[in-house]
KOLDO-350909 format. One record per residue (C-alpha): residue in one letter; x, y, z. Coordinates in steps of 0.1 Angstrom, whole numbers, padded with zeros to 4 digits, always signed. Layout:
// KOLDO-350909
AXYZ
...
This chain:
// KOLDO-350909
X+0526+0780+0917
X+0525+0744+0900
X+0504+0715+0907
X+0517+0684+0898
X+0492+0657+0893
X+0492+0618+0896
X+0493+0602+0862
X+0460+0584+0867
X+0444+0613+0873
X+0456+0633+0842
X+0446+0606+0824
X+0412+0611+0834
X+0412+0645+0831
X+0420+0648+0794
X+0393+0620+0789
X+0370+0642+0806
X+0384+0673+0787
X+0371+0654+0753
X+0401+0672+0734
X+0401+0706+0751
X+0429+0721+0769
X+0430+0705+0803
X+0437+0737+0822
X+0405+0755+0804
X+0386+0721+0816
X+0396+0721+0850
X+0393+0761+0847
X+0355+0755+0838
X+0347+0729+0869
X+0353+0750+0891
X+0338+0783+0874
X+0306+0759+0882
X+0310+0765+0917
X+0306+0808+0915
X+0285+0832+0905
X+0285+0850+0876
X+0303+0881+0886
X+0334+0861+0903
X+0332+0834+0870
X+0335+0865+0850
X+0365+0879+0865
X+0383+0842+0864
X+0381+0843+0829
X+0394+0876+0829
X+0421+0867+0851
X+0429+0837+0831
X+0435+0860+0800
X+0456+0879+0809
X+0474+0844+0825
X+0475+0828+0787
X+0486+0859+0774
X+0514+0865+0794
X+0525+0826+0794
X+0520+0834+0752
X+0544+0860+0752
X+0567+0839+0766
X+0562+0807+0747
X+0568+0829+0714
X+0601+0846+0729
X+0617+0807+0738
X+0603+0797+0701
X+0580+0774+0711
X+0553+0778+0690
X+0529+0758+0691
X+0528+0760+0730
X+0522+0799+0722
X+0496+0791+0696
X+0475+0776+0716
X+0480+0799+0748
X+0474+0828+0726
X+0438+0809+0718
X+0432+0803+0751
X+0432+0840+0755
X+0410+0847+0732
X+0386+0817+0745
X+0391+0827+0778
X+0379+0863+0771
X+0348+0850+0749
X+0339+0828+0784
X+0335+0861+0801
X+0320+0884+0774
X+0292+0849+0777
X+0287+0848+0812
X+0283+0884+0813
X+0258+0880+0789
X+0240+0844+0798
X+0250+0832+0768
X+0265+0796+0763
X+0304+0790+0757
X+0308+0753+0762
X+0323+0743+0729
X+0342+0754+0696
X+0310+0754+0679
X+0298+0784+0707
X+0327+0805+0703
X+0317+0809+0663
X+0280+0816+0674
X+0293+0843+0698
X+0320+0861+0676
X+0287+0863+0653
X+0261+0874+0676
X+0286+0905+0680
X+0295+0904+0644
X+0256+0914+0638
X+0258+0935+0670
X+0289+0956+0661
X+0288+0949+0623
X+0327+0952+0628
X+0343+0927+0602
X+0372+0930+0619
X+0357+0900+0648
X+0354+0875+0620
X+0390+0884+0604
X+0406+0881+0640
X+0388+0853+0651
X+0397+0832+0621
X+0434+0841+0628
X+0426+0828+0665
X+0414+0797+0655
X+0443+0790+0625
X+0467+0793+0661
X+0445+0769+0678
X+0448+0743+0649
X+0484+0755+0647
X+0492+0735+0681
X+0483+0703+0668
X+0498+0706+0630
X+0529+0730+0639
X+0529+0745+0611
X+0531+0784+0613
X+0569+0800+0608
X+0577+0822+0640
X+0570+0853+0614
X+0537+0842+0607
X+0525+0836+0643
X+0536+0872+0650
């Protein structure tokens, strides 16, 4: 299903975004309205949605769309690990507190390495500058 929006209110929306992704904006809003079990599974849900749309993004070649899916993923799945845990995801600068809070939990390196690759993806969609190679 699609959802096709007036222009003035898109406009809005990606003033109220601030620079996010306006799906993860509008995805948030209305997270506000359920509890924590239900906003937990939506952001489960909406992984496996951005990784899916990913995979096909990076089979058409468009790779900057796939980029940024695949970090919606991850950010998606960092929303729910947070509201299963109380913990706040509201901004770039949360996602790095969370990937080290289980960093120090897990001592598993491995978080930091991936994460960094997750955000080079993210930074990827607005610079388009990975090969199709080194997305993969």
């Amino acid at each position: 299903m699609s959802l096709t929006l007036p222009p003035t209110i898109m406009e809005l929306l990606r003033e109220l975004a601030n620079g996010r992704d306006v799906e993860e904006f509008i995805a948030d809003l209305v997270a506000e309205r359920l509890d924590t079990q239900r906003r937990v599974e939506l952001y489960l849900r909406l992984h496996e949605d951005y990784l899916r749309a990913a995979e096909e993004l990076y089979n058409k070649g468009d790779l900057a769309q796939a980029g940024e899916k695949y970090w919606g993923a991850v950010t998606a799945l960092l929303n729910a690990i947070d509201e299963s845990r109380g913990w706040e995801h509201y901004s770039h600068r949360d996602y790095d507190v969370i990937i080290n809070r289980l960093f120090r939990e897990t001592n598993d390196g491995e978080l930091l390495l991936y994460f960094g690759a997750a955000e080079r993806l993210h930074v990827n969609f607005y610079h388009n500058f990975m090969t199709k190679d080194l997305l993969k």
